[in-house]
N, CA, C and O of each residue as an XYZ file, in Angstrom:
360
protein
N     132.752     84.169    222.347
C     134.146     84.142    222.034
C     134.893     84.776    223.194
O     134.248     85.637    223.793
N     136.005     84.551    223.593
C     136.830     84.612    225.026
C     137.830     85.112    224.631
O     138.612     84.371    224.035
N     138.208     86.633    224.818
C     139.411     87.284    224.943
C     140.639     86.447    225.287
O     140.649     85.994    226.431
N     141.826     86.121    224.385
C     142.614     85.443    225.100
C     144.167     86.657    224.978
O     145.314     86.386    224.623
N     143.573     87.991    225.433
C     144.518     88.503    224.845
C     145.243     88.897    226.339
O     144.581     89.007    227.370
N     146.943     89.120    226.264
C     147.374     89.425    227.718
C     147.104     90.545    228.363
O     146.811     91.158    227.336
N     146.956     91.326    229.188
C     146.891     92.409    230.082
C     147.294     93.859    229.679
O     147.839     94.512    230.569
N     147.153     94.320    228.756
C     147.575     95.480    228.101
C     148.083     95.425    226.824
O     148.941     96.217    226.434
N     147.455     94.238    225.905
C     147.495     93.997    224.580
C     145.945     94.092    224.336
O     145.001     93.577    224.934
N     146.010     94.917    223.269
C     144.296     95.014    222.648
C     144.151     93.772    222.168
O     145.079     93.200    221.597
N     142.883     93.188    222.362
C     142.441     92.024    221.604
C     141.804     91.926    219.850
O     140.938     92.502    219.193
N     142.739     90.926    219.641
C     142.669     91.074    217.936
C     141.110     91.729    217.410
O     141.015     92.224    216.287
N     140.220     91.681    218.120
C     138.585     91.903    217.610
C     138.990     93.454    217.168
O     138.997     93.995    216.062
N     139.373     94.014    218.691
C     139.532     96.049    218.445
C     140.383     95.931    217.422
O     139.922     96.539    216.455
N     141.754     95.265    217.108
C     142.222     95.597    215.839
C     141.913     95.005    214.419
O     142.638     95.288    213.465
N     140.987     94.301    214.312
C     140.260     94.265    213.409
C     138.976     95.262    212.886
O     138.677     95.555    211.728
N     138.304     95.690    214.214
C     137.524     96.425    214.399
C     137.967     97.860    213.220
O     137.400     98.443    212.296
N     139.220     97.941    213.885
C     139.876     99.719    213.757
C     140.463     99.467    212.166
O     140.721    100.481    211.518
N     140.638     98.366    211.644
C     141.252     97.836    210.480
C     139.660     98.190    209.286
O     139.715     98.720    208.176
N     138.835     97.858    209.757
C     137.497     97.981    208.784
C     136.889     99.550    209.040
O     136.192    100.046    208.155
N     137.180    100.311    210.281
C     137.162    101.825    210.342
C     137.590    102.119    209.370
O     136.976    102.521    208.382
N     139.342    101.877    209.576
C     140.182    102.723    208.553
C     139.598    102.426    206.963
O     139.462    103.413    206.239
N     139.300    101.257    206.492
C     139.000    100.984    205.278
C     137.634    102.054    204.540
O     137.505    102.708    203.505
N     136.472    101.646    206.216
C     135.970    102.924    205.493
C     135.918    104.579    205.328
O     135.304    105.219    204.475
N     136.944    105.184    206.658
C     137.485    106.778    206.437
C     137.978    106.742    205.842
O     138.060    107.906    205.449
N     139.026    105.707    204.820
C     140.063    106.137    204.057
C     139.298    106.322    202.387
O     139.666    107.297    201.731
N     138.235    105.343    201.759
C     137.969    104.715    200.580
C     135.945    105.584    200.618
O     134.926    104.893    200.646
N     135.957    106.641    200.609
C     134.478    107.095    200.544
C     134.611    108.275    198.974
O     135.513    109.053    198.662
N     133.523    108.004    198.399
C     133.219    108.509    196.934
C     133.600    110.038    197.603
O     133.738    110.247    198.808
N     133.719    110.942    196.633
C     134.137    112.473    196.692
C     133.301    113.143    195.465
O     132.965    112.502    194.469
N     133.064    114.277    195.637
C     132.907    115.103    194.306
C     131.120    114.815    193.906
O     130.261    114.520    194.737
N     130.913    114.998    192.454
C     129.634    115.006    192.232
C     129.933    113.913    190.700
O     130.866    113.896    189.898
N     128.867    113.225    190.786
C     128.559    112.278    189.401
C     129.187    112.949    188.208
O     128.862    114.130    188.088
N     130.107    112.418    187.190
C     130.096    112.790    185.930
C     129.614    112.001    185.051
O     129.034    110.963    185.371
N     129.807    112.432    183.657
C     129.515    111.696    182.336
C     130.120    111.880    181.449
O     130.069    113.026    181.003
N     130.819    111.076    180.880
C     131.647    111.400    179.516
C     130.496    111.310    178.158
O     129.311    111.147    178.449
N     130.753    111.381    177.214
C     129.925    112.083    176.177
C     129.960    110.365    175.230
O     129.369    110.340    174.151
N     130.585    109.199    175.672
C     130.553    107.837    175.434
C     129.680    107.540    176.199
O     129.241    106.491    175.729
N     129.106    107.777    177.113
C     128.014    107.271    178.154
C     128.836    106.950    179.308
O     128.009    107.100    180.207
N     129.907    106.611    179.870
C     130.534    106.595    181.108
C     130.800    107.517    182.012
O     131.540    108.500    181.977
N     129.964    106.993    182.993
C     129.281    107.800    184.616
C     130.624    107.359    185.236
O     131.161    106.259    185.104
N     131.172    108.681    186.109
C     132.010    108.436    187.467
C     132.536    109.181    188.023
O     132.558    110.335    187.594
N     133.093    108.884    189.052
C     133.335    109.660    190.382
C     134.462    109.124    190.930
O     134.694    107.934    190.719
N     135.535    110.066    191.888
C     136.398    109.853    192.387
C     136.136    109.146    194.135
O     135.268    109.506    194.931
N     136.962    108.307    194.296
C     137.237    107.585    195.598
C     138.425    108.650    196.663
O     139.475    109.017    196.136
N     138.208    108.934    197.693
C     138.799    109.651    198.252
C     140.397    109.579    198.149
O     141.176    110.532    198.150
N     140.656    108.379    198.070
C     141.453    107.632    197.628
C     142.653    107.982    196.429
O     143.842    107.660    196.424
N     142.001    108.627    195.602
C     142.555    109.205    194.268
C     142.162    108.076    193.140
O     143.003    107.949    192.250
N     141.219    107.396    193.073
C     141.195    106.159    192.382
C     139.650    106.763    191.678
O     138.727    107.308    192.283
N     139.736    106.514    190.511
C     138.281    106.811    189.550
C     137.379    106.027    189.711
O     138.017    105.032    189.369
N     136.623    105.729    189.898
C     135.410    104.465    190.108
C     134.751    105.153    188.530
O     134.738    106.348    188.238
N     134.135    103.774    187.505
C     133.673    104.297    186.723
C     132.369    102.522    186.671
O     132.345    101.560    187.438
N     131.487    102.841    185.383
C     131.255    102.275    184.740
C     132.172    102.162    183.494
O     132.980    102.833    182.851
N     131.290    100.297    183.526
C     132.324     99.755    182.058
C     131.082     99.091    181.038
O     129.866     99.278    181.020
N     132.031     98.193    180.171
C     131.193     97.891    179.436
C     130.069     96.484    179.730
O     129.077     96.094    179.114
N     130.772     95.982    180.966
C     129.920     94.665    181.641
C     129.544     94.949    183.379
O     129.011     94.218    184.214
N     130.037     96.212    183.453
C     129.842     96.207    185.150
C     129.370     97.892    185.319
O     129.790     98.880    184.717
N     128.403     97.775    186.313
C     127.829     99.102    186.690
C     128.924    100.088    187.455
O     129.985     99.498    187.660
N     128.896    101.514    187.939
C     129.485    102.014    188.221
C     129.230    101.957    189.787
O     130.156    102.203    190.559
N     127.865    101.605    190.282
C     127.563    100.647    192.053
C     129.009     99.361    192.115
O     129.949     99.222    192.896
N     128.589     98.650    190.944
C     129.575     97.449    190.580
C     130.997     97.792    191.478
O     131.400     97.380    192.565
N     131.519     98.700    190.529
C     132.955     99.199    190.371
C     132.842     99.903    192.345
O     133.761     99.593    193.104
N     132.328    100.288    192.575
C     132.075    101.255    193.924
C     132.295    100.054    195.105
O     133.325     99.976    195.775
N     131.114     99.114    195.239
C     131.212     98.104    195.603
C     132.310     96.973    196.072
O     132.520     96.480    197.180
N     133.140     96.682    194.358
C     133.836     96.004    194.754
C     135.737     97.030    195.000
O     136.810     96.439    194.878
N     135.638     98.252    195.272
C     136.945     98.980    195.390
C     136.678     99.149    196.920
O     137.668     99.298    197.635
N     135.302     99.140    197.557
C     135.400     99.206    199.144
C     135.588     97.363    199.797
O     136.022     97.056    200.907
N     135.205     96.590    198.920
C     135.573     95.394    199.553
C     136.871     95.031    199.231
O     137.128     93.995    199.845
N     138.050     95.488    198.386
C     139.071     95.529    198.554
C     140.074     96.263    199.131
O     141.284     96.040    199.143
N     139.419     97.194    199.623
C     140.107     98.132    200.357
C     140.125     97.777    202.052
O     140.935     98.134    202.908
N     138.922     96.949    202.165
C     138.475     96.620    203.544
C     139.397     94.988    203.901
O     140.056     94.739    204.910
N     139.161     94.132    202.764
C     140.423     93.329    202.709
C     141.627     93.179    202.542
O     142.300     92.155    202.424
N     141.990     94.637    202.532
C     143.604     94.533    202.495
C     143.778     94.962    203.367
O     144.965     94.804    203.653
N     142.837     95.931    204.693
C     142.975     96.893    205.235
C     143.056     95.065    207.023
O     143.873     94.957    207.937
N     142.158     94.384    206.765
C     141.834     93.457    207.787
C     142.925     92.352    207.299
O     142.991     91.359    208.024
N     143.477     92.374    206.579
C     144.765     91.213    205.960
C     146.045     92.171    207.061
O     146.766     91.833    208.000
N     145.852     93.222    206.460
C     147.098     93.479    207.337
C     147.082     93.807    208.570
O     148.049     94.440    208.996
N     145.948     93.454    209.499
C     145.842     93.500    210.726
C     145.793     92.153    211.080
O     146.910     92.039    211.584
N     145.391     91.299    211.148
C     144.525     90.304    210.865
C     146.717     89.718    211.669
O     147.814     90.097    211.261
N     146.303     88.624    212.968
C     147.296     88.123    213.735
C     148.030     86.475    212.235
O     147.566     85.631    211.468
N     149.629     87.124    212.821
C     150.151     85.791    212.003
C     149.666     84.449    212.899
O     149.365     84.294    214.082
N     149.769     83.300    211.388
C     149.495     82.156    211.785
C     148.110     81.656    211.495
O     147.782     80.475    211.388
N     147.188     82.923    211.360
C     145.509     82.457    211.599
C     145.505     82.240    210.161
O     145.908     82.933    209.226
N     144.629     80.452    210.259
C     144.308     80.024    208.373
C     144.069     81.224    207.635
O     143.782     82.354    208.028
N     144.233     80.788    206.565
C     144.079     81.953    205.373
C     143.703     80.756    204.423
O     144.022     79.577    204.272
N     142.491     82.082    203.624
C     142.342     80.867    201.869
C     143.339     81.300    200.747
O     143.736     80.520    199.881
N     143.698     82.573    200.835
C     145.180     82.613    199.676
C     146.270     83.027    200.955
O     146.225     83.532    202.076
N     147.335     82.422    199.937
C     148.498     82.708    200.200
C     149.007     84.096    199.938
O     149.031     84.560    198.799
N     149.535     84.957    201.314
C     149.803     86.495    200.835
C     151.570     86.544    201.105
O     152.030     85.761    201.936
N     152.295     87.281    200.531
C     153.538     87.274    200.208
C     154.581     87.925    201.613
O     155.804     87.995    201.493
């Protein structure tokens, strides 16, 4: 793939690059495992966001899919206008 970027513009790769950094310094588990006395295990996202188990999805599940949304919103908003997209963002 061939840099087509001008002479003192970073090329979209480094800011994509720095876009999936940030996703993961910003979105990393904190604290120590809990349990509620219903059986629901969880832990906080650095984030301020609870990651838990539910009643159809594991609490890996829930972990899992809050860093792949965090990493796709984080590369959406870096990510150069114009380049295809599969949804439409506002």
């Amino acid at each position: 793939m061939s840099d087509t970027s001008t002479p003192g513009e970073e090329p979209v790769s480094a800011a994509l690059r720095d876009a999936k950094a940030r996703a993961r310094s910003t979105h990393y588990t904190v604290g120590t495992l809990r349990a509620d006395p219903d059986g629901t295990v969880w832990l906080e996202c650095s984030c301020g966001t609870v990651l838990r188990n539910g009643p159809t999805w594991t609490l890996d599940e829930h972990v899992r899919l809050h860093r792949a949304e965090a990493k796709y919103l984080e590369l959406s908003a870096a990510a150069p206008a114009g380049i295809p997209r599969m949804i439409d963002l506002p």
